[in-house]
DRENFILUM-441588 format. One record per residue (C-alpha): x, y, z; chain; residue number from 0. Coordinates in nm, 4 decimals, always signed. Layout:
% residues N
<rec <X; Y; Z>; 'A'; NUM> ...
This chain:
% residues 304
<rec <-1.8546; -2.4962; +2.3439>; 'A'; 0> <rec <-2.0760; -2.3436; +2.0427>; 'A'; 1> <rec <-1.9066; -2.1261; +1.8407>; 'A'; 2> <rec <-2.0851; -1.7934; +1.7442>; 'A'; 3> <rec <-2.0701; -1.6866; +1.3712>; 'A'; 4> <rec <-1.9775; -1.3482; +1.2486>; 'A'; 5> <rec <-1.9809; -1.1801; +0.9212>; 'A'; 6> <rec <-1.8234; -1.0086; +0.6591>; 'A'; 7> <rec <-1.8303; -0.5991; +0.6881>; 'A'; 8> <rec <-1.6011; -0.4799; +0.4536>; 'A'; 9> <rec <-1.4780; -0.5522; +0.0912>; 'A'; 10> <rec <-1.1373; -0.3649; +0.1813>; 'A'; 11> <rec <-0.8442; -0.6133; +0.2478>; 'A'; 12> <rec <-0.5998; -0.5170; +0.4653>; 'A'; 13> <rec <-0.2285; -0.5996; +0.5328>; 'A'; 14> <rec <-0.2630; -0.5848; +0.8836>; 'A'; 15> <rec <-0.5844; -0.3968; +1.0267>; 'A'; 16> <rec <-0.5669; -0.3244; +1.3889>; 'A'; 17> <rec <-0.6956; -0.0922; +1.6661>; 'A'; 18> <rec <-1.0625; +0.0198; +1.5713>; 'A'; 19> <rec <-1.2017; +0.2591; +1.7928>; 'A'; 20> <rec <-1.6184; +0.3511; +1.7667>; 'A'; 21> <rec <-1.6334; +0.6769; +1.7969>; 'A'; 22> <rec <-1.9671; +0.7737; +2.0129>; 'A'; 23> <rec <-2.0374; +1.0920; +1.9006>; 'A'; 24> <rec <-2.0249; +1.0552; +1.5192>; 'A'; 25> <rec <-2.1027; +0.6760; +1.5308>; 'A'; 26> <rec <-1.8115; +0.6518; +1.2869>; 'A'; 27> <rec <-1.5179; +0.3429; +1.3421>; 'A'; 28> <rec <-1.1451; +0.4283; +1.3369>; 'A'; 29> <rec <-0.8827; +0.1549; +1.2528>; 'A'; 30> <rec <-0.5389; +0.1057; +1.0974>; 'A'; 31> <rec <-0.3408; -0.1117; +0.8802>; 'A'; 32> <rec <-0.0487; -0.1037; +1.0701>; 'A'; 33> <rec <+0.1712; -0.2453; +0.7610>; 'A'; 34> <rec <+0.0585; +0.0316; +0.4996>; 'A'; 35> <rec <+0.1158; +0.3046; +0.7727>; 'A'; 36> <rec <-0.2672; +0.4093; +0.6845>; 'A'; 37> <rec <-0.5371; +0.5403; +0.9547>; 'A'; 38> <rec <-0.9076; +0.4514; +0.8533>; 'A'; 39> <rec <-1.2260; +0.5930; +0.8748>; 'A'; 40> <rec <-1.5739; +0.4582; +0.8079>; 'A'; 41> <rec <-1.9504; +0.4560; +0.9228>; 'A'; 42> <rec <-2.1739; +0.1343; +1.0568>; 'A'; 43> <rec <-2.4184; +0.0797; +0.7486>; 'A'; 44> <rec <-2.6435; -0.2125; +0.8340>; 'A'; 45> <rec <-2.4312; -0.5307; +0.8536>; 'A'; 46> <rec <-2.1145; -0.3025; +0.6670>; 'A'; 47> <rec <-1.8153; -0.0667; +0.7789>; 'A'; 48> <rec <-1.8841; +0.1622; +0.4593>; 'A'; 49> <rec <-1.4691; +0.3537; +0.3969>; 'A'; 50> <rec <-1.5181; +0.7102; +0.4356>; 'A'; 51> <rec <-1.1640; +0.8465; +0.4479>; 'A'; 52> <rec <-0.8404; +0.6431; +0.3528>; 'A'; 53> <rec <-0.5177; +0.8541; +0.5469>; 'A'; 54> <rec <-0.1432; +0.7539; +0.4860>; 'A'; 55> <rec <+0.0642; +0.8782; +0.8041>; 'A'; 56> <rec <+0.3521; +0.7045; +0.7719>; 'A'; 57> <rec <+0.5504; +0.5466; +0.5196>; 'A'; 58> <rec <+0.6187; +0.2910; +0.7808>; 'A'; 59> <rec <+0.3510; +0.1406; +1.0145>; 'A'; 60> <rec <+0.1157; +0.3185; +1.2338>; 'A'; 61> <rec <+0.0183; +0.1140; +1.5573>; 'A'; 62> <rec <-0.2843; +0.3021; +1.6706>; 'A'; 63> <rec <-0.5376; +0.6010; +1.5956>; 'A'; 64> <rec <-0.7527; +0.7162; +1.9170>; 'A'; 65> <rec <-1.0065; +0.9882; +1.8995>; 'A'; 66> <rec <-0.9310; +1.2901; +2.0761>; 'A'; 67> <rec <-1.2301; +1.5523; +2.3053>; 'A'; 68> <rec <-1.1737; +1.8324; +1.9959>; 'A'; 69> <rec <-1.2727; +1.5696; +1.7277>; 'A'; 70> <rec <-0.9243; +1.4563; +1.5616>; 'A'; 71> <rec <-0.7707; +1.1730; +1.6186>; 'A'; 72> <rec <-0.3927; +1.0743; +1.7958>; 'A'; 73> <rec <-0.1782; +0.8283; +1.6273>; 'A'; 74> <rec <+0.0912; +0.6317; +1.7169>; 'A'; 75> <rec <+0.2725; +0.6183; +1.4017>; 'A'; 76> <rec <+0.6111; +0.3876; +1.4003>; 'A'; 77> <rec <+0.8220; +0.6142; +1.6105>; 'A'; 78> <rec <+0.6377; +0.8890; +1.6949>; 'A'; 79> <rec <+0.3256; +1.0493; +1.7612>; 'A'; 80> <rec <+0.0890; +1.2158; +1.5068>; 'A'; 81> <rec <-0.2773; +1.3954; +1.5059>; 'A'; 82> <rec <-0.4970; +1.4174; +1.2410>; 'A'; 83> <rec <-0.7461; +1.7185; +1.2695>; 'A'; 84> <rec <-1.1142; +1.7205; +1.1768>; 'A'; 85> <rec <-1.0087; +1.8142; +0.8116>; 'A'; 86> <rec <-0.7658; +1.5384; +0.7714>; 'A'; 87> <rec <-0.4257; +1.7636; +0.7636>; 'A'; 88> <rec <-0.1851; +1.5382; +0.9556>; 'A'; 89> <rec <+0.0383; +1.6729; +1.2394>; 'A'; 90> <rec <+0.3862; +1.5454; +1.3105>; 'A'; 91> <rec <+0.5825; +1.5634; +1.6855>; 'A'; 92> <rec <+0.8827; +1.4551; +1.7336>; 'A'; 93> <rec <+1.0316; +1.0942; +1.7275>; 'A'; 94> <rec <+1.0164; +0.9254; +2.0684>; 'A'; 95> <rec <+1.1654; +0.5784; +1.9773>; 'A'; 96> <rec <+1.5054; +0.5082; +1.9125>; 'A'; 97> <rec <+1.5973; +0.2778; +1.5711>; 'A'; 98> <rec <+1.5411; -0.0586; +1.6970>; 'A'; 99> <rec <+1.1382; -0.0636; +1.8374>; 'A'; 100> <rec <+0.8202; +0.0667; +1.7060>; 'A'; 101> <rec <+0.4902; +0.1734; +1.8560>; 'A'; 102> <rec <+0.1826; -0.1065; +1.8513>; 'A'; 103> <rec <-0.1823; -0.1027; +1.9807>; 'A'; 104> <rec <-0.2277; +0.2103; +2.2447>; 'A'; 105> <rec <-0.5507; +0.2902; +2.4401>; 'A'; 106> <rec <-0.6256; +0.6073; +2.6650>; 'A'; 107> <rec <-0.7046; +0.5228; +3.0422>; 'A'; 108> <rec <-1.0469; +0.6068; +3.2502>; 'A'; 109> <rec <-0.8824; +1.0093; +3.3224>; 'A'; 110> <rec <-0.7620; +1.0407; +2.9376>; 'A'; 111> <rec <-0.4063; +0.9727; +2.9708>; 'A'; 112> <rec <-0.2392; +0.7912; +2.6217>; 'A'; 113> <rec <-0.0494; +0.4662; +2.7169>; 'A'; 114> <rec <+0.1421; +0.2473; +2.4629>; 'A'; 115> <rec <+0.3423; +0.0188; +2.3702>; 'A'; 116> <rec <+0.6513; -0.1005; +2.1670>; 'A'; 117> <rec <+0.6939; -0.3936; +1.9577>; 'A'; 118> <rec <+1.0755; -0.5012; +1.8149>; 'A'; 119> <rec <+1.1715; -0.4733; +1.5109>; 'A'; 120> <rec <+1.3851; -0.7331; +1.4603>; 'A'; 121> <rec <+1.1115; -0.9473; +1.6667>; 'A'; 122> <rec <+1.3264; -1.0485; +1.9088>; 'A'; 123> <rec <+1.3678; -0.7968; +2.1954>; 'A'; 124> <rec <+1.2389; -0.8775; +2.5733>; 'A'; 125> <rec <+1.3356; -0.4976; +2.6642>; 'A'; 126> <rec <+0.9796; -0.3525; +2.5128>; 'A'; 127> <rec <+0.8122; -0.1248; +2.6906>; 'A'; 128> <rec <+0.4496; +0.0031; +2.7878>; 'A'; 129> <rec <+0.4898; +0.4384; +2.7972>; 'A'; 130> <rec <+0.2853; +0.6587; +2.9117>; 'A'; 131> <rec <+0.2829; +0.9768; +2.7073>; 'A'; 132> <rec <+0.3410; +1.2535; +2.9329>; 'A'; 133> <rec <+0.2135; +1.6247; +2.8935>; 'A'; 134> <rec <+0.5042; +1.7249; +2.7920>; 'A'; 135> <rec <+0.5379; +1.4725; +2.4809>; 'A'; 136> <rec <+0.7843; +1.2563; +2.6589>; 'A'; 137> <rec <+0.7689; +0.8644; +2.7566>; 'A'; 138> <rec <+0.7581; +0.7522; +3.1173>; 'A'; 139> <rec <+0.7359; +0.3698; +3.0935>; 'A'; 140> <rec <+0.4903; +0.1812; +3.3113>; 'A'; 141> <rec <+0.5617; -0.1760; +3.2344>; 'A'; 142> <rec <+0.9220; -0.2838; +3.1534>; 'A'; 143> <rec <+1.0203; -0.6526; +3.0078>; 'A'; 144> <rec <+0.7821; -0.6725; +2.7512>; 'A'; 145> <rec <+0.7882; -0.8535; +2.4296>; 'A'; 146> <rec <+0.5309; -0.7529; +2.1891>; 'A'; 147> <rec <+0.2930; -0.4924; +2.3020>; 'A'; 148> <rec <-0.0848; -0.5691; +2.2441>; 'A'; 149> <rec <-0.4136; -0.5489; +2.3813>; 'A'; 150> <rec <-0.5297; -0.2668; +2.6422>; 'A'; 151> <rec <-0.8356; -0.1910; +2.8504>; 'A'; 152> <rec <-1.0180; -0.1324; +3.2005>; 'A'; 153> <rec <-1.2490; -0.2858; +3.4165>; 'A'; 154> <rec <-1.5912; -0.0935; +3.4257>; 'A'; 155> <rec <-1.4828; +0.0897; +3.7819>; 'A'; 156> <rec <-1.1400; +0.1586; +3.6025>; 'A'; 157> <rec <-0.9719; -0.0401; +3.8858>; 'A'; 158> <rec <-0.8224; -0.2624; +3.6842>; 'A'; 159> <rec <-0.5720; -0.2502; +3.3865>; 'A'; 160> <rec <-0.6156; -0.5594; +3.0899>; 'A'; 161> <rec <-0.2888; -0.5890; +2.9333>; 'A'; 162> <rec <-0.1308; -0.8258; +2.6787>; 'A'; 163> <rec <+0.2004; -0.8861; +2.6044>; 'A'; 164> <rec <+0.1653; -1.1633; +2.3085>; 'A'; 165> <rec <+0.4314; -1.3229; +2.2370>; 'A'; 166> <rec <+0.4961; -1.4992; +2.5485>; 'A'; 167> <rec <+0.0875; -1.5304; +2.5409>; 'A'; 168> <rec <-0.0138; -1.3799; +2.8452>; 'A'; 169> <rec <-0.3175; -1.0821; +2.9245>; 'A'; 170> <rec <-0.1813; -0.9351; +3.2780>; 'A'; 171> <rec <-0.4781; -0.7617; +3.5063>; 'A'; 172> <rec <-0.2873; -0.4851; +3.6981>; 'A'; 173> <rec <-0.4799; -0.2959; +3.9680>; 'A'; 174> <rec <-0.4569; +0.0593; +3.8508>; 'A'; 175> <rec <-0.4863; +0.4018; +4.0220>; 'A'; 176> <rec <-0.6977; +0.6616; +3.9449>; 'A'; 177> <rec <-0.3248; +0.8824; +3.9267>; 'A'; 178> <rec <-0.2151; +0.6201; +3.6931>; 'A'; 179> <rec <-0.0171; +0.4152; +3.9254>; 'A'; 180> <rec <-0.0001; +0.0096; +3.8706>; 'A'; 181> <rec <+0.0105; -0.2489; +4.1312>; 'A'; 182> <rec <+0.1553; -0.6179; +4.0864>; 'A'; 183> <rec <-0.0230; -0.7998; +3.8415>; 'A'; 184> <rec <-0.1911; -1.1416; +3.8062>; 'A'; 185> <rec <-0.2328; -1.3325; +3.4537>; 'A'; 186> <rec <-0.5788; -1.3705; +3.3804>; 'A'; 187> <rec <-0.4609; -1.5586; +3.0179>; 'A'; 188> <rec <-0.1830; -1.7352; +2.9716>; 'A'; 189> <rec <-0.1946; -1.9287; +2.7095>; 'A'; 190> <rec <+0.1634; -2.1772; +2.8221>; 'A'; 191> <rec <-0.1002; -2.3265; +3.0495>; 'A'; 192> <rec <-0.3528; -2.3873; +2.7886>; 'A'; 193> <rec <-0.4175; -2.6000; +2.5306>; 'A'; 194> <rec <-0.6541; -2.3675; +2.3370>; 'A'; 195> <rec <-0.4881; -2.2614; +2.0607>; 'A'; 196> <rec <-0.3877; -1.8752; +1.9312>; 'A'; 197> <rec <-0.1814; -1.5714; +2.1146>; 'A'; 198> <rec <-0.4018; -1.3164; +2.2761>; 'A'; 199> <rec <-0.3926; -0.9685; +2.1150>; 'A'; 200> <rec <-0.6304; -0.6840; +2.0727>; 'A'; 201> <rec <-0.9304; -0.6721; +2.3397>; 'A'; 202> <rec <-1.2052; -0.4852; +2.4964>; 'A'; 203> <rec <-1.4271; -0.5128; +2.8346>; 'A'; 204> <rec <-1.8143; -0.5332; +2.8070>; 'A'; 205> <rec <-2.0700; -0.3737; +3.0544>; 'A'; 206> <rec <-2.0226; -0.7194; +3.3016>; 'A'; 207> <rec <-1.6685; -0.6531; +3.3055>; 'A'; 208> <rec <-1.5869; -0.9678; +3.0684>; 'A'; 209> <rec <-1.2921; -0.9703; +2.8544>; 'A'; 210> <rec <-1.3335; -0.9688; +2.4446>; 'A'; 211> <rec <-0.9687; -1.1164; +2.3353>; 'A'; 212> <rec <-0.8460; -1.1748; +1.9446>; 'A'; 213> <rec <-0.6453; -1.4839; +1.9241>; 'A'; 214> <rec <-0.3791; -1.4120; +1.6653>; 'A'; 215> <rec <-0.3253; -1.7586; +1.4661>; 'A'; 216> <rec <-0.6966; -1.9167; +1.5936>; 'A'; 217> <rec <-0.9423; -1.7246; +1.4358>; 'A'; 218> <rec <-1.1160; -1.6833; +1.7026>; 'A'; 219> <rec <-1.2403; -1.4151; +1.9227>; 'A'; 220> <rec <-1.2924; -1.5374; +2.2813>; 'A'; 221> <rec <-1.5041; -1.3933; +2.5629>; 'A'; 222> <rec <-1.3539; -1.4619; +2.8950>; 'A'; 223> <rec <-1.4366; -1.3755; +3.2270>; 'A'; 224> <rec <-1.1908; -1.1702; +3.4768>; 'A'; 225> <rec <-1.0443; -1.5275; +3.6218>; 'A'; 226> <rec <-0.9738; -1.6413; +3.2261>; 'A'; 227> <rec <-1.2591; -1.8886; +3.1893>; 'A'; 228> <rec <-1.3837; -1.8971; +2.8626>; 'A'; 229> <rec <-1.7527; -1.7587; +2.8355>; 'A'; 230> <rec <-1.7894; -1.8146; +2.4847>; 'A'; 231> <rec <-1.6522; -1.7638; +2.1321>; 'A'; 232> <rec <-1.6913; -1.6617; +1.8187>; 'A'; 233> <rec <-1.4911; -1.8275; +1.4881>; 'A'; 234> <rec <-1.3584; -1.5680; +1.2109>; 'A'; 235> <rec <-1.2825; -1.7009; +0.8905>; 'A'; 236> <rec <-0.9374; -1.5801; +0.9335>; 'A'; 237> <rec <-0.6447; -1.7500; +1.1016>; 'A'; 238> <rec <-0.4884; -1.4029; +1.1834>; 'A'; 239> <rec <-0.7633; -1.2184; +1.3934>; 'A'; 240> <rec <-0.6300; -0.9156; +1.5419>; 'A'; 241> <rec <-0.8832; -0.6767; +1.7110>; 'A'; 242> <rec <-1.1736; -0.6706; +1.8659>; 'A'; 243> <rec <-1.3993; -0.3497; +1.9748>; 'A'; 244> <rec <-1.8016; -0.2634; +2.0355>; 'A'; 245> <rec <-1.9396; -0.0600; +1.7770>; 'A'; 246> <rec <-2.2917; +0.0450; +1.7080>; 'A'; 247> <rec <-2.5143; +0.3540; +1.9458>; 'A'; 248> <rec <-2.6083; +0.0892; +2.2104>; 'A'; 249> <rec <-2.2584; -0.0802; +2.1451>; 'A'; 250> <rec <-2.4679; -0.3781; +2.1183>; 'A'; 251> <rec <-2.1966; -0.5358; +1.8185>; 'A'; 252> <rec <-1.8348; -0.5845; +1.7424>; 'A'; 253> <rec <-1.6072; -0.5158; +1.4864>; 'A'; 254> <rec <-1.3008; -0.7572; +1.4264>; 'A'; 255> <rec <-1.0326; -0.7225; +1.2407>; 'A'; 256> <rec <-0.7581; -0.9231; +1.0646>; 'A'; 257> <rec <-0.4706; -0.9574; +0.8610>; 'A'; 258> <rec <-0.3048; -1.1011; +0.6170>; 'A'; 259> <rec <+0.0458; -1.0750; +0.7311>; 'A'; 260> <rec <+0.2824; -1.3905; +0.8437>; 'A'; 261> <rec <+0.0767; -1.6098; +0.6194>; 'A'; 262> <rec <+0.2092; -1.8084; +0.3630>; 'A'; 263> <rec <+0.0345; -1.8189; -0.0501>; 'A'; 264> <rec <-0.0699; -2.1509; +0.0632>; 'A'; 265> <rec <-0.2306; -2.0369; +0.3825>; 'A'; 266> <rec <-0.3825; -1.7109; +0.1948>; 'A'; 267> <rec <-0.5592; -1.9477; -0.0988>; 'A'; 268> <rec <-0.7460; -2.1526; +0.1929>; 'A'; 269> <rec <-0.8692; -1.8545; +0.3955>; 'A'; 270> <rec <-0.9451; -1.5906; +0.1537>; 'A'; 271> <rec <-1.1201; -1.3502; +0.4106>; 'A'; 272> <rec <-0.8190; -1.2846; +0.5860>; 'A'; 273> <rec <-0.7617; -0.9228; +0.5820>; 'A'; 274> <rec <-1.1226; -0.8374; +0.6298>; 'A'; 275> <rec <-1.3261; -0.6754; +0.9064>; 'A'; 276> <rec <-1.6419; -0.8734; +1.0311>; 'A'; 277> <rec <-1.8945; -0.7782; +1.2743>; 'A'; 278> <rec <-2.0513; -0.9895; +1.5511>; 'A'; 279> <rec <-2.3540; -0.9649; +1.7659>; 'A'; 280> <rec <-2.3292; -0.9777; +2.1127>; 'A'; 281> <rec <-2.5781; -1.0584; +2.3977>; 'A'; 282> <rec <-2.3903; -0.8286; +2.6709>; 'A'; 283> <rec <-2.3319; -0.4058; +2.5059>; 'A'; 284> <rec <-1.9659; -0.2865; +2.5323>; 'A'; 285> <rec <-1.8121; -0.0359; +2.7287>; 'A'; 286> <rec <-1.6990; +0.2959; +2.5151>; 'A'; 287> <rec <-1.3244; +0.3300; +2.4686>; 'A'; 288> <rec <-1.1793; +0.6157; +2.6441>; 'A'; 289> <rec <-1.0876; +0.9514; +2.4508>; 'A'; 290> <rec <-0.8026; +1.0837; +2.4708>; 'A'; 291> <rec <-0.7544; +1.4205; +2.6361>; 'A'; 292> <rec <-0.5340; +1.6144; +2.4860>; 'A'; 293> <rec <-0.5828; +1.8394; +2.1239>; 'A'; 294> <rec <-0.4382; +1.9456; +1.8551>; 'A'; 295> <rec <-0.2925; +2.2297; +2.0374>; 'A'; 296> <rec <-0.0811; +1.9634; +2.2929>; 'A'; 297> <rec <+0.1154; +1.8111; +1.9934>; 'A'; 298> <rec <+0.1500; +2.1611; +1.8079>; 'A'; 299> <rec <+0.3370; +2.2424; +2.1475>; 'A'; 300> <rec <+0.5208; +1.8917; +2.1694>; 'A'; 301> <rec <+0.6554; +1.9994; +1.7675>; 'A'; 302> <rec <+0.8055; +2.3210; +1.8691>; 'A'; 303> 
């Protein structure tokens, strides 16, 4: 299979960048390094990401920023939820999670409605959880049994819920409701039966329904069709690839992003663009990422 090149978009190196989200309006990109506790913004330039706004959250991690229909942005920052308006004052609800898990990637569904997940601390838990965030500010969880919380997205019809819990390796396809209910799932990847190598982790669906998957330890970002086969592929000069998302106004390109966590000096001297965002072209445009729909004015009422 040919590999597909990418390249470099962005002098910033990051502990552990995760979750961009293109926002459509602004045609600004949204991302965190979920080990600095930091929420990113920054504009498409040509072939760059150009940093327009550096925000620290948490003194912790922060999983996931999504924008929101009045312009800020919700974050999932370790154990609870956060906004950040239009002027960059940050908002702080109440803590959700209990001492032992923290939230990880997050992605709103086809009617709005904020879903994510938890991730161990101690990296050993199989009692992990993907929530829904309720109106009220409280959890209902969706998916129990999970191990590290990852990737999230939907079919083009929104009849269908990508979902992957990495560490065991697997992206689940759920049939999903439009009232947010889930039916059984299949695995579409499952990487125990495969002998490519990497863990899936963050993804996105293109306009043919296609999966975009980051495989965490391959450097590799894989496009696969809805039964798993693998379309094609593109190699990242970075063992630790992360994220993947459609940027650009015809969503024609994609960002991915990296990290430099879990690897070694040794591994860090021989791939020095780990950490880095790159952009890709693609021949098939993306699919927008859902908005979340509540405000500013839903978490003031969660903090009171």
């Amino acid at each position: 299979m040919l590999m597909r090149e990418v390249t470099q978009a962005s002098p910033r190196r990051h502990e552990l960048a995760e979750g961009p989200w293109w926002h459509p309006d602004t045609c600004e990109l949204t991302w965190v390094d979920v080990d600095r506790g930091e929420v990113l913004l920054g504009a498409l330039v040509g072939d760059q990401i150009e940093l327009l706004d550096v925000v620290a959250v948490d003194e912790r991690t922060v999983g996931a920023a999504i924008g929101a229909a009045d312009g800020g942005r919700v974050v999932l920052a370790s154990d609870h939820l956060a906004y950040i308006l239009p002027g960059g004052e940050v908002l702080h609800a109440a803590r959700l999670l209990g001492p032992t898990s923290r939230f990880n990637d997050a992605a709103c569904d086809p009617q709005g409605r904020l879903l994510a997940g938890t991730v161990p601390l101690d990296g050993s838990s199989r009692a992990e959880h993907l929530h829904r965030i309720e109106p009220d500010g409280s959890l209902r969880a969706v998916v129990d049994g999970v191990t590290i919380s990852n990737g999230l997205a939907w079919s083009p019809d929104g009849r269908t819920m990508y979902y992957a819990d990495s560490k065991p390796g697997v992206v689940w396809a759920f049939p999903y409701g439009a009232d947010g209910s889930l039916g059984s799932p299949t695995p579409v990847v499952d990487v125990r039966d495969s002998s490519a190598p990497g863990i899936p982790d963050g993804l996105c669906v293109d306009a043919e329904g296609a999966l975009l998957v980051a495989f965490w330890g391959a450097g590799e970002v894989r496009r696969l069709s809805p039964r798993g086969e693998i379309l094609t592929a593109w190699a990242v000069p970075a063992p630790n690839t992360s994220s993947v998302a459609f940027v650009g106004p015809l969503l024609d390109r994609v960002v991915i992003t990296t990290a430099r966590a879990e690897l070694t000096e040794a591994q860090l001297e021989r791939w020095p663009g780990s950490g880095l965002l790159y952009l890709a072209d693609t021949d098939v445009p993306g699919l927008p990422r859902n908005p979340w729909s509540g405000s500013a004015d839903v978490v003031l009422s969660w903090m009171n």
